[in-house]
Backbone as CSV, one residue per row, in Angstrom:
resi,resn,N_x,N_y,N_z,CA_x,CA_y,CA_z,C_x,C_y,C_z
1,UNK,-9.598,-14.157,11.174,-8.333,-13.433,11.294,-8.185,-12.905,12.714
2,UNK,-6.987,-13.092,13.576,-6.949,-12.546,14.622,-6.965,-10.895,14.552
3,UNK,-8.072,-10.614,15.734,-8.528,-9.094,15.643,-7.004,-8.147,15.960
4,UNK,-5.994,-8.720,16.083,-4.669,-8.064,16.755,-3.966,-7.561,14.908
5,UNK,-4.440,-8.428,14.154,-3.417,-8.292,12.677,-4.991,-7.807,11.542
6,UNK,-5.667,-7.712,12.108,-6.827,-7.154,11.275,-6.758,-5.977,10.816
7,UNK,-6.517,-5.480,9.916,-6.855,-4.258,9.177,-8.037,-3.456,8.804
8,UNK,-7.955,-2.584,9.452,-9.384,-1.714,9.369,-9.957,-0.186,8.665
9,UNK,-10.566,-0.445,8.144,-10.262,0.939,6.757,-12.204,1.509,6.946
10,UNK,-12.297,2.814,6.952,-13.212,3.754,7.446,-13.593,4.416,6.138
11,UNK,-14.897,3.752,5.651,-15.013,4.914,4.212,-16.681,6.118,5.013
12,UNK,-16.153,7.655,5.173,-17.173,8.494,5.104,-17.991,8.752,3.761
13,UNK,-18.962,8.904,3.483,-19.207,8.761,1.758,-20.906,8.580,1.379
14,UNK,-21.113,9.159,0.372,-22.716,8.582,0.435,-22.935,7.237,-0.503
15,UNK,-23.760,7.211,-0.223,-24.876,5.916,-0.788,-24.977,5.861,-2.018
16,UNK,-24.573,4.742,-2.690,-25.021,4.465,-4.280,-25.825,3.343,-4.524
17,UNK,-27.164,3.348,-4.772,-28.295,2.048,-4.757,-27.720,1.072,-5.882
18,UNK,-26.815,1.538,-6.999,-26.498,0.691,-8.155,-25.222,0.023,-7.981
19,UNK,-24.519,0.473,-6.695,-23.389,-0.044,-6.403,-22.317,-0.014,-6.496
20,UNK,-22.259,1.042,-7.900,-21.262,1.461,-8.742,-19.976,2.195,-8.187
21,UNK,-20.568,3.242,-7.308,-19.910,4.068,-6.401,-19.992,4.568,-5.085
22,UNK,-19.407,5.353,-4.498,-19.708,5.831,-3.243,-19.298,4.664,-2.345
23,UNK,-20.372,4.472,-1.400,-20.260,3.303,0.327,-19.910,2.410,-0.222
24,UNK,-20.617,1.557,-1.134,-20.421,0.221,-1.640,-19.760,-0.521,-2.669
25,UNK,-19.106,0.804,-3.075,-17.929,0.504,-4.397,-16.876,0.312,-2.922
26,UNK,-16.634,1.387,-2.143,-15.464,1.201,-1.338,-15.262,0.291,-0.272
27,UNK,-16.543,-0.411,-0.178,-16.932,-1.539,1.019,-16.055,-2.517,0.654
28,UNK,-16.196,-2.744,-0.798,-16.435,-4.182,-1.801,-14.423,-3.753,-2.450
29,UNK,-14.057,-2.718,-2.442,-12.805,-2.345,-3.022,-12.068,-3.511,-1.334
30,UNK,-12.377,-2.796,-0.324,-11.630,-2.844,0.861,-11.848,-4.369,1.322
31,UNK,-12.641,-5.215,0.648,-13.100,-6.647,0.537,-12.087,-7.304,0.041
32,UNK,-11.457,-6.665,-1.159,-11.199,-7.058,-1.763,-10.337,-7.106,-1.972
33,UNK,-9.469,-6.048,-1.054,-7.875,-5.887,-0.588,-7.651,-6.501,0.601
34,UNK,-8.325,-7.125,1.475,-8.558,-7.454,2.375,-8.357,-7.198,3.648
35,UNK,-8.953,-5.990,3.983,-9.191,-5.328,4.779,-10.505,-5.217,5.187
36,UNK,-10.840,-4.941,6.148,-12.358,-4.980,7.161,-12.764,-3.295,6.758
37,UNK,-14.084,-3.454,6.331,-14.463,-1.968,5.853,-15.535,-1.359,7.150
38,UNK,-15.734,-0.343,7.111,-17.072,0.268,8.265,-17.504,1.411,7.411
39,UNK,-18.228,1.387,7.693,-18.638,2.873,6.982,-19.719,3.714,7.554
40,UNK,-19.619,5.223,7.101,-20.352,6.052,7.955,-21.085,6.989,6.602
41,UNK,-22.438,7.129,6.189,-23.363,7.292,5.248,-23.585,8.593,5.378
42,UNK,-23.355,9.784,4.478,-23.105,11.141,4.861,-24.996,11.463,4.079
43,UNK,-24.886,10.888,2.884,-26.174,11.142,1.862,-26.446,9.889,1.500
44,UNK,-27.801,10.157,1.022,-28.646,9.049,-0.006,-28.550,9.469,-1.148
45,UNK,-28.629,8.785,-2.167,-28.875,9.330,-3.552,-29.751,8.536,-4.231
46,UNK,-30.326,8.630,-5.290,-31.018,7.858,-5.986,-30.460,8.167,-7.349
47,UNK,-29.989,7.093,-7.596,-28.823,7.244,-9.179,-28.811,5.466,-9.332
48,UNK,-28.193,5.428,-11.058,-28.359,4.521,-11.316,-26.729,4.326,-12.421
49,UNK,-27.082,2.939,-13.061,-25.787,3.532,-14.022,-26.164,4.569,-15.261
50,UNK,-27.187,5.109,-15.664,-27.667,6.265,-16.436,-27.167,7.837,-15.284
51,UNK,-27.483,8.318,-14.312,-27.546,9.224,-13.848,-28.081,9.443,-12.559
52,UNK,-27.870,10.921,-11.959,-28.364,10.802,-10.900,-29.865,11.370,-10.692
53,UNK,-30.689,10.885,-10.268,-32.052,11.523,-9.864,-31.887,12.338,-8.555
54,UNK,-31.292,12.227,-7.854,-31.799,13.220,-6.523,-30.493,12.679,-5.429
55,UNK,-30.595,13.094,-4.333,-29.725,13.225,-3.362,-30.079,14.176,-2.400
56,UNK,-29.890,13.119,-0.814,-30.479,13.622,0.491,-29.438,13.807,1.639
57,UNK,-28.980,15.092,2.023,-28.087,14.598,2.475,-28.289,14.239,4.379
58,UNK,-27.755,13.584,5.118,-28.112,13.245,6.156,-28.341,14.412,7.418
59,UNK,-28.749,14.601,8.341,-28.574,16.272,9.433,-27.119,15.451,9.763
60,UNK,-26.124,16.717,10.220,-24.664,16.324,10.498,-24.640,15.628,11.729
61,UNK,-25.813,16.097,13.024,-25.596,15.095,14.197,-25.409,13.600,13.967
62,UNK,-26.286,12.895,13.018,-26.434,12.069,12.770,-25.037,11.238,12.123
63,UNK,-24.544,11.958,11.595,-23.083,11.788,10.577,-21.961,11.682,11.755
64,UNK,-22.122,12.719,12.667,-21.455,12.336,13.868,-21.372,11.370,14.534
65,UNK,-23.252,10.870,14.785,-23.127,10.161,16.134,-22.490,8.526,15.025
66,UNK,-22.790,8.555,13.723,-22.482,7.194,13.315,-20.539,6.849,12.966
67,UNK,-19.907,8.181,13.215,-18.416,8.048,13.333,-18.180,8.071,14.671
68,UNK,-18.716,8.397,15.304,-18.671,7.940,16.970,-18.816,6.678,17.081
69,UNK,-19.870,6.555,16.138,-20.468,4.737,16.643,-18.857,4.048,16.328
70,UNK,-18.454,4.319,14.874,-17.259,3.054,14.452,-16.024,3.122,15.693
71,UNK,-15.538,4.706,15.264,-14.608,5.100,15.899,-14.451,4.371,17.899
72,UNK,-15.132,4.738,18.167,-15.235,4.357,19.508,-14.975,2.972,19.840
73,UNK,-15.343,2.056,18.829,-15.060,1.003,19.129,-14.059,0.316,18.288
74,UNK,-14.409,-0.280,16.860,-13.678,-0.870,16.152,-12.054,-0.070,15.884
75,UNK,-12.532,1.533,15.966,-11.360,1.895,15.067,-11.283,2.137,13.548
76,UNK,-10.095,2.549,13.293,-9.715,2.160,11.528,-8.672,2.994,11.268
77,UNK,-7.665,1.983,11.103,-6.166,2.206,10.571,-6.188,3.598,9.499
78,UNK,-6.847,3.711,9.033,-7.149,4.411,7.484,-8.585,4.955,7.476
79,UNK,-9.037,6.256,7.074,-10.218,6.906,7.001,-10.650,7.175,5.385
80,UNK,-11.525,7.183,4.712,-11.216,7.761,3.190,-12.430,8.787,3.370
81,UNK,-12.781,9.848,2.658,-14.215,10.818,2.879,-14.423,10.669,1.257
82,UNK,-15.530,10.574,0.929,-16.189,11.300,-0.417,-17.184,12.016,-0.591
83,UNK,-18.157,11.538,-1.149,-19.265,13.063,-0.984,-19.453,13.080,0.343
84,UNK,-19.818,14.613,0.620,-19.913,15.200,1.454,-21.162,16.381,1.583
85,UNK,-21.260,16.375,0.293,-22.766,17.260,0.367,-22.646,18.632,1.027
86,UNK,-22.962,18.602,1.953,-23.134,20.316,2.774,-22.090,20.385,3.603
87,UNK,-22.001,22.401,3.907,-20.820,22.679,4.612,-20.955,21.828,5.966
88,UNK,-22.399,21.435,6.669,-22.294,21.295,8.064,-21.862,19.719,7.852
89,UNK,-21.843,18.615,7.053,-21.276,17.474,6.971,-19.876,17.706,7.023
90,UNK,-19.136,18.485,6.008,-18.176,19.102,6.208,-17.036,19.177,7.658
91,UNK,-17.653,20.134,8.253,-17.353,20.650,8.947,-17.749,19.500,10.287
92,UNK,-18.502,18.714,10.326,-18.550,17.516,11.291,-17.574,16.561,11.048
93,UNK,-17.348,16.150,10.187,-16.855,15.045,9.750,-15.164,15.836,10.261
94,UNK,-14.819,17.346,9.419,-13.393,17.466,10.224,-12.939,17.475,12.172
95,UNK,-14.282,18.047,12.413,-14.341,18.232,13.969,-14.032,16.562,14.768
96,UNK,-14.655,15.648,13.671,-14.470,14.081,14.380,-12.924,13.339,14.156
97,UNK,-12.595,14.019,12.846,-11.269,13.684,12.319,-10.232,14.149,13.693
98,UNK,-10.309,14.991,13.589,-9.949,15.978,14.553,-9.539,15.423,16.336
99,UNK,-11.022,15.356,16.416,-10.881,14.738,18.455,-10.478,12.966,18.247
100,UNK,-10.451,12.004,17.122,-10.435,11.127,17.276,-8.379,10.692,16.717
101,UNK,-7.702,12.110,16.103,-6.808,11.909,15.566,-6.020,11.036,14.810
102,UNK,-7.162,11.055,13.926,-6.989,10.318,12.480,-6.221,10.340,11.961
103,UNK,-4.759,10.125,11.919,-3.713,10.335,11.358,-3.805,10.173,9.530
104,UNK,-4.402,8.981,9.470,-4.444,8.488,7.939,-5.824,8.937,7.456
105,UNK,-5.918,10.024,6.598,-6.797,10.603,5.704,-6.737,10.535,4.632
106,UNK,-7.764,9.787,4.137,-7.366,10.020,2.409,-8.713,10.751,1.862
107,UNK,-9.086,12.332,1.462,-9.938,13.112,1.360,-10.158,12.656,-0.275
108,UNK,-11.270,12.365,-1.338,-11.536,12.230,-2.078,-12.657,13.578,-2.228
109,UNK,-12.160,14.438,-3.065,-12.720,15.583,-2.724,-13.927,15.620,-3.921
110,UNK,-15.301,14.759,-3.809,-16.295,14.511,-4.926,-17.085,16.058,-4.800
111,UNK,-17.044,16.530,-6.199,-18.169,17.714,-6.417,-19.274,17.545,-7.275
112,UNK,-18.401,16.951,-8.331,-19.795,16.565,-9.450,-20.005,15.248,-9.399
113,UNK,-21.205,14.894,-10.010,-21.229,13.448,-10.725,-21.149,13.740,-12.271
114,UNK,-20.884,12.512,-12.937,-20.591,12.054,-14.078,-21.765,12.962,-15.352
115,UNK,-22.599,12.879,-14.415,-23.710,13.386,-15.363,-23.813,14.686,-15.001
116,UNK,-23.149,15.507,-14.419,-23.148,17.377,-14.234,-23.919,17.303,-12.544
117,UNK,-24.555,16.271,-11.799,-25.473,16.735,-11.002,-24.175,17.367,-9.606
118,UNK,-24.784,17.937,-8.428,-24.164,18.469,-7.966,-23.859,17.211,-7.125
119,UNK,-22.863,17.325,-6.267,-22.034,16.571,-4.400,-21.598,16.926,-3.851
120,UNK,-21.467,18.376,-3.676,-20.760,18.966,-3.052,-21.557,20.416,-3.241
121,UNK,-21.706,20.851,-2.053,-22.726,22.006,-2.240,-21.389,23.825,-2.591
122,UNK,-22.099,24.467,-3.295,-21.016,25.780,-3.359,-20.632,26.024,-2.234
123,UNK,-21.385,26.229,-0.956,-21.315,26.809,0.038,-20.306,25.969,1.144
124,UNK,-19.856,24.778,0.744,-19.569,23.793,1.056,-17.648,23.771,0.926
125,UNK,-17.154,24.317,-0.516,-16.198,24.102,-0.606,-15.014,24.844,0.083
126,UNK,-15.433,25.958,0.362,-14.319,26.564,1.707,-13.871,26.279,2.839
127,UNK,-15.414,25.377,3.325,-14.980,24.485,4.535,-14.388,23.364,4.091
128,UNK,-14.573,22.632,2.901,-13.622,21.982,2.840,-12.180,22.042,2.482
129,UNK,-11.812,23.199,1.959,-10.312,24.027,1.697,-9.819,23.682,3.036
130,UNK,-10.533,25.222,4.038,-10.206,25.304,5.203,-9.889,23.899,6.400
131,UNK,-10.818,23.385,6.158,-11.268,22.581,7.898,-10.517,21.235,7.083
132,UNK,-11.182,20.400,6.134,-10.659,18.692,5.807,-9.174,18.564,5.146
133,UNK,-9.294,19.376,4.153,-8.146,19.349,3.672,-6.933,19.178,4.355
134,UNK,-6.263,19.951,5.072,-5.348,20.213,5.719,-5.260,18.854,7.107
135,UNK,-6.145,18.390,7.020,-6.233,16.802,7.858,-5.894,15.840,7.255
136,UNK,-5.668,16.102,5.840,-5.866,14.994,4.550,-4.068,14.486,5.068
137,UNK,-3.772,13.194,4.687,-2.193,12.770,4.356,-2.586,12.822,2.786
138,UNK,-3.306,12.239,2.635,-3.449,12.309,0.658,-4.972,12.868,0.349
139,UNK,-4.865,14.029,-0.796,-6.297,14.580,-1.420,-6.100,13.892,-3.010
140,UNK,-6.899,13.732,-3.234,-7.230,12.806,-4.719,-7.865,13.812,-5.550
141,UNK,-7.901,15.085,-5.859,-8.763,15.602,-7.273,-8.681,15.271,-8.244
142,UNK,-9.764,14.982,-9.344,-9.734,14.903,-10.448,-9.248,16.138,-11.201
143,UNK,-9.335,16.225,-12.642,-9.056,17.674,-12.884,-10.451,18.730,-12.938
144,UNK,-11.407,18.581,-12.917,-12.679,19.583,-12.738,-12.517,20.020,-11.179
145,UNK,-12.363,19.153,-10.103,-12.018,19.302,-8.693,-10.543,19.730,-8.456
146,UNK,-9.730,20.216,-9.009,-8.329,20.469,-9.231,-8.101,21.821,-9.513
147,UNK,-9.620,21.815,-10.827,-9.612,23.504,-10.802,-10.519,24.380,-9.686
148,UNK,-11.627,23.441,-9.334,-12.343,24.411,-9.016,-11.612,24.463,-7.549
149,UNK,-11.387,23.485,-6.644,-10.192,24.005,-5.250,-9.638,24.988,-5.183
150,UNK,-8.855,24.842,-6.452,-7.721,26.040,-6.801,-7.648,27.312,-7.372
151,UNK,-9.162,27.435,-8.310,-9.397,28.796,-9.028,-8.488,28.819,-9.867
152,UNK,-7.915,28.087,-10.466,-7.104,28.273,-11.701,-8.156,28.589,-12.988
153,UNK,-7.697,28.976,-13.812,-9.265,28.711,-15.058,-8.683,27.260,-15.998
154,UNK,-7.947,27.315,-15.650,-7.086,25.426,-16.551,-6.571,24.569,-15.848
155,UNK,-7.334,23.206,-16.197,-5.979,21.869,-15.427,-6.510,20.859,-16.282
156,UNK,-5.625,21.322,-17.386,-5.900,20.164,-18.713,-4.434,19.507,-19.304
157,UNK,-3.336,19.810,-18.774,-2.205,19.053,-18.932,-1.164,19.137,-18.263
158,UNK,0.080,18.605,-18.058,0.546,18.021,-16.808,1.476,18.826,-15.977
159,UNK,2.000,20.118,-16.859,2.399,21.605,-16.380,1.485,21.874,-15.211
160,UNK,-0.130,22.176,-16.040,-1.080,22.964,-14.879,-1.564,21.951,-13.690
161,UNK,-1.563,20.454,-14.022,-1.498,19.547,-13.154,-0.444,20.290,-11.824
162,UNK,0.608,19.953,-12.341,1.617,20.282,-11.059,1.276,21.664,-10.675
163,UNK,1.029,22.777,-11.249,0.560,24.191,-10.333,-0.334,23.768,-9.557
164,UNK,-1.390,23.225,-9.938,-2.892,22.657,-9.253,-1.994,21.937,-7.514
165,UNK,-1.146,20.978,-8.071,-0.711,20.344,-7.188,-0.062,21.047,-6.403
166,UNK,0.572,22.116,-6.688,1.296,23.375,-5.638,0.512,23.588,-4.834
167,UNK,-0.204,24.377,-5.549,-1.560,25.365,-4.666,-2.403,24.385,-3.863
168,UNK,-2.708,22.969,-3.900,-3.284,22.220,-3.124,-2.601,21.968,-1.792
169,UNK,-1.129,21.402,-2.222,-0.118,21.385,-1.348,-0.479,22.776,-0.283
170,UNK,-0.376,23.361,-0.365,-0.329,24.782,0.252,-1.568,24.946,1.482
171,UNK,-2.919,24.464,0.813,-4.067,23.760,1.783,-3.625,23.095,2.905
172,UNK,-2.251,22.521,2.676,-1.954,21.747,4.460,-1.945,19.984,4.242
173,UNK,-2.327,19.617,2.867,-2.451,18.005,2.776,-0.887,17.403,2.622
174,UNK,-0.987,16.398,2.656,0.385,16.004,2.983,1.207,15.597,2.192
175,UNK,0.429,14.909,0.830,0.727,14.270,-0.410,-0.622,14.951,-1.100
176,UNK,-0.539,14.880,-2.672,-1.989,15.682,-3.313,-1.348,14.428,-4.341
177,UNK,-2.790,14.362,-4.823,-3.088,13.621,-6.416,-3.569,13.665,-7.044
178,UNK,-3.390,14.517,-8.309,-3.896,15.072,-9.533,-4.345,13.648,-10.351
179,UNK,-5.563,13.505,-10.178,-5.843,12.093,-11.336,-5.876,12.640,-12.459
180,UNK,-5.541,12.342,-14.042,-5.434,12.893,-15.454,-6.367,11.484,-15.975
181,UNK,-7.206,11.455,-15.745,-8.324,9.990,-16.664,-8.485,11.203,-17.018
182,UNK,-8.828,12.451,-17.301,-10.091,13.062,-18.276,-8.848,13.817,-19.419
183,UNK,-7.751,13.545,-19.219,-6.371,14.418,-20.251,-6.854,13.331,-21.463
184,UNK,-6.164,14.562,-22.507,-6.858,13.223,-24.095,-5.418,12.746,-23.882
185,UNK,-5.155,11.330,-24.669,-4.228,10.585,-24.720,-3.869,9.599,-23.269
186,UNK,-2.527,9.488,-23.286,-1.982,8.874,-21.734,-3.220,9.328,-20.672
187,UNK,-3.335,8.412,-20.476,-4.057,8.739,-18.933,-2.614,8.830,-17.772
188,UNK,-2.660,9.930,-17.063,-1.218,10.669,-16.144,-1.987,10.706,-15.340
189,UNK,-1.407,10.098,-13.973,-1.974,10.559,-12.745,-0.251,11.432,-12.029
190,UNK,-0.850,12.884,-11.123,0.456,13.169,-10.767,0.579,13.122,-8.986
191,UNK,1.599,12.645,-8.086,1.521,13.001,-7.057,2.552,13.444,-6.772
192,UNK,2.757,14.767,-5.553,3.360,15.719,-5.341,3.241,15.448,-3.260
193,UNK,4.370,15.596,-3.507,4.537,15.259,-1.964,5.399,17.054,-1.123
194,UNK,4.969,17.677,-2.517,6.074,19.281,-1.353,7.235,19.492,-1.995
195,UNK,8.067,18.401,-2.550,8.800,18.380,-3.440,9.291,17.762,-4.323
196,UNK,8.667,17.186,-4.573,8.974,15.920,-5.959,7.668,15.553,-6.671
197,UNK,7.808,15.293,-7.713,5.907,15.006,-8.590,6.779,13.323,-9.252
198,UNK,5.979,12.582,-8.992,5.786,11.226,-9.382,4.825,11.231,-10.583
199,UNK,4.852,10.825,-11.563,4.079,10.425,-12.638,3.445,9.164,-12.761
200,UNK,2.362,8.419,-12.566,1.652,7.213,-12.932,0.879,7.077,-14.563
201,UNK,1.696,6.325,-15.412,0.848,6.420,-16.759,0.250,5.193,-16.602
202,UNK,-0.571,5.210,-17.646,-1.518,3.973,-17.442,-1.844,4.377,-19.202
203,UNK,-2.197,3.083,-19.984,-3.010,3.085,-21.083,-4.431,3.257,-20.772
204,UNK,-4.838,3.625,-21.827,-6.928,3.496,-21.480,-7.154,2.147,-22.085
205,UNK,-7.958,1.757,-21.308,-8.229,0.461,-21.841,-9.864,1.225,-22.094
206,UNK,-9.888,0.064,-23.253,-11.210,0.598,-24.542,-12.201,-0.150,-23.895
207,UNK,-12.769,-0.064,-22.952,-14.302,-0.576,-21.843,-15.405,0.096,-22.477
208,UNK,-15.109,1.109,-22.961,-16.381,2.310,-22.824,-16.469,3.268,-21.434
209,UNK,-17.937,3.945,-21.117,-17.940,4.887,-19.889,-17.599,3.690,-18.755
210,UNK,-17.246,4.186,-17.703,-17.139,3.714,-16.459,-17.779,4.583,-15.331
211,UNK,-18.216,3.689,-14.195,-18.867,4.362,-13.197,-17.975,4.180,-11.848
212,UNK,-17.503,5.195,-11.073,-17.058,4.914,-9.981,-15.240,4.566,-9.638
213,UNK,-15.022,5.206,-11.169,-13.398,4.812,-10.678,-13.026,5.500,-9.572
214,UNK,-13.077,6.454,-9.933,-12.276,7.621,-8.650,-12.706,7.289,-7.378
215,UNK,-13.836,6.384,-7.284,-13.734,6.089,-5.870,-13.489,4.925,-5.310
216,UNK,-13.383,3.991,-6.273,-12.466,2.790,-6.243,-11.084,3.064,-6.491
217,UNK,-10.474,4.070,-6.775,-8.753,4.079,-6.673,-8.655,4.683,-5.082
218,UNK,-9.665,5.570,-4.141,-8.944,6.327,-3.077,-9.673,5.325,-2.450
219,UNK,-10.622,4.150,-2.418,-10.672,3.374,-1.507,-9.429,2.090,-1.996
220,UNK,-9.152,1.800,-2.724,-8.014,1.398,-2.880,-6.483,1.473,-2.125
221,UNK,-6.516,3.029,-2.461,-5.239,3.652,-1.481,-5.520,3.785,0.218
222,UNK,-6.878,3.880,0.424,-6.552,3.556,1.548,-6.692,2.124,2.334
223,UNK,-6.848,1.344,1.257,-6.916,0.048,2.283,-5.248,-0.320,1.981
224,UNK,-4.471,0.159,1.203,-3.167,-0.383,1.608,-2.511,0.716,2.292
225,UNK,-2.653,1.443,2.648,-2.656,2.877,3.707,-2.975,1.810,5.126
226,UNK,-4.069,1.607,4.991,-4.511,1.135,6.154,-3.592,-0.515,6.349
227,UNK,-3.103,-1.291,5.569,-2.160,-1.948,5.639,-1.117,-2.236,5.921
228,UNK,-0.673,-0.425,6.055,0.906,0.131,6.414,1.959,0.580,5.187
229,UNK,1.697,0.395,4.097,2.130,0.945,3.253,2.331,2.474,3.214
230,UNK,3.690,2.803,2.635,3.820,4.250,2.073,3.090,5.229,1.036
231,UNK,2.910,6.084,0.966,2.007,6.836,-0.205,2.148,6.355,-1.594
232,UNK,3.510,6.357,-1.427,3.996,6.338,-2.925,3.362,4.798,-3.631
233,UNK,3.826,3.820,-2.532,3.751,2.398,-2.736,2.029,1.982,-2.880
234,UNK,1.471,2.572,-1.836,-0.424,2.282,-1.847,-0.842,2.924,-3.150
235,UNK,-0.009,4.196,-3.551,-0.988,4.522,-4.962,-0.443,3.819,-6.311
236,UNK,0.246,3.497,-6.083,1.050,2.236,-7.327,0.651,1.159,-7.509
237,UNK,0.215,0.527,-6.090,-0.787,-1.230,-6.074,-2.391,-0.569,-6.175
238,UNK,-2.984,1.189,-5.847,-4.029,1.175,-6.252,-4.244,1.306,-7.853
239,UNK,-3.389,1.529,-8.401,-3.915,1.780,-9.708,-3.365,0.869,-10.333
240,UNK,-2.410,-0.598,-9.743,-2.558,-1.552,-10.432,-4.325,-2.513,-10.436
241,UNK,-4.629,-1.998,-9.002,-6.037,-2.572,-8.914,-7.211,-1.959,-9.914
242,UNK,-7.025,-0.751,-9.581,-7.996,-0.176,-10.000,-8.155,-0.140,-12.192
243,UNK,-6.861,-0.589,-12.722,-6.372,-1.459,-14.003,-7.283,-2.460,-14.102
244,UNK,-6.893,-3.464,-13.312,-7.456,-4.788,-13.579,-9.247,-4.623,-13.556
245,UNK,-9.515,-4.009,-12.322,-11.107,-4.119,-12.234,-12.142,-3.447,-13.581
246,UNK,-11.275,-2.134,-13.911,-11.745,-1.618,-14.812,-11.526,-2.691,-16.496
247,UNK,-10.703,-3.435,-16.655,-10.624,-4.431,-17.282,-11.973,-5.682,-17.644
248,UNK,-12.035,-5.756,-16.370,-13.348,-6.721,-15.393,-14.873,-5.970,-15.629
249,UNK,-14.939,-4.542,-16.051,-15.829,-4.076,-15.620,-16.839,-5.013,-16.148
250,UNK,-18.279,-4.422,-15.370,-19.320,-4.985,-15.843,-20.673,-4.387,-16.370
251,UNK,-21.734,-4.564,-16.927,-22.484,-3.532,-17.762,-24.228,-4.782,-16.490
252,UNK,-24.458,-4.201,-15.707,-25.573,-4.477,-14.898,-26.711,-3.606,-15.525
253,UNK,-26.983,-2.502,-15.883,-27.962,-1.631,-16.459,-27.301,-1.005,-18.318
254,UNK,-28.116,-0.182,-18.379,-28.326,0.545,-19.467,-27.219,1.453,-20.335
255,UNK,-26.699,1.777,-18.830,-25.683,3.058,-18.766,-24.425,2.572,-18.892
256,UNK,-23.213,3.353,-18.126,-22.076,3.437,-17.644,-21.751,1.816,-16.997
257,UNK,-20.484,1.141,-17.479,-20.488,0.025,-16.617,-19.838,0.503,-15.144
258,UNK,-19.559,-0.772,-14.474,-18.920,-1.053,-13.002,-17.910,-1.647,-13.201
259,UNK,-16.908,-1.256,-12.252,-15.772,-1.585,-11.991,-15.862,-3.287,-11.579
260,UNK,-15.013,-3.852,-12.247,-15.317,-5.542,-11.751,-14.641,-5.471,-10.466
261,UNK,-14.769,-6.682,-9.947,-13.490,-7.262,-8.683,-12.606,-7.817,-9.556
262,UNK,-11.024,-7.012,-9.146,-9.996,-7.454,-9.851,-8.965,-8.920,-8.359
């Protein structure tokens, strides 16, 4: 492909050895939209499709000097962040956003994993209120990350969705997206742009557990972000993708399946 029409999409994010999620769900998403992926490795983890065992997260110089490394040279149309682990990753990762003026942010704001373990440290989430957020064009919370951002004590249906989505708005992001996979019934995703809320329904398709959606829909959105697409339009072809793959999924271990290639 000539390097002049090449599309280039930046996932910050840690490490998943099973593949499921994190670096290499979004490598293989941005493959697959066809876009050129880079990526910059914030943590290690040792998890599988059962759960997570442990997680290391990287010293922040290091997190720096390897978004220096991409940035400086290749570029990338589109940035996405996910775990993030500690305030000082945090707080590096906005300082680089920052001097390199990343216009296209798509903040995937990961706290838990699937299995309760932590990704996001307590001490961690103010700097990310404060410092990433407000860099974000689009923040992706689930609803556990929806409440805890926001301090609401509820975001279990599509009323407190949209408050959630106020009060996020208010953080400085540019577009917010309330994902609803965990609402019983319709799965509702909501996005709120400041003044208007868009609704995305989707059926559940009967797979069983899944591993790694949420980070296959915001690497999704940003490789057609990074394509040139509008908000509205990238999160409409991501969750037609992110449909099909979960369709596709696949059962490699014991646990939780994987998102197929759709």
């Amino acid at each position: 492909m000539d390097k002049h029409h090449l599309k280039r999409a930046l996932t910050i994010a840690g490490s998943d050895p099973c593949s499921g999620a994190g670096i290499q769900a979004d490598l293989r998403t941005f493959w697959t939209l066809g876009v050129y992926g880079a990526s910059v490795i914030t943590s290690v983890t040792a998890q599988n499709t059962i759960g997570v065992k442990g997680v290391y997260g990287l010293p922040g110089r290091f997190v720096a000097l390897q978004i220096d490394s991409v940035l400086s040279d290749t570029g990338a149309d589109a940035v996405k962040t996910g775990m993030l682990l500690t305030p000082e990753i945090v707080e590096v990762v906005s300082q680089k956003i920052r001097e390199y003026r990343v216009k296209t942010l798509v903040v995937d704001p990961v706290i838990l994993a699937h299995s309760g373990y932590r990704l996001l440290q307590e001490e961690a989430i103010g700097v990310l209120k404060g410092q990433l957020i407000p860099l974000a064009r689009l923040v992706t919370p689930n609803l556990y990350e929806a409440k805890t951002l926001t301090g609401l004590e509820r975001v279990d249906d599509t009323a407190r969705m949209k408050q959630a989505a106020r009060v996020m708005k208010e953080m400085g992001a540019e577009f917010v997206l309330i994902k609803g996979g965990h609402l019983e019934g319709e799965a509702i995703d909501l996005l709120y742009d400041g003044s208007d809320f868009r609704e995305f329904r989707s059926e559940r398709l009967n797979v069983g557990r899944t591993h790694g959606t949420g980070c296959v829909l915001s690497a999704a959105i940003t490789a057609w972000l990074a394509k040139g697409l509008e908000v509205n339009e990238a999160v409409e072809r991501a969750k037609q993708h992110v449909t099909r793959a979960i369709g596709s999924a696949l059962s490699p271990g014991r646990g939780s399946k994987i998102l197929g290639v759709s």
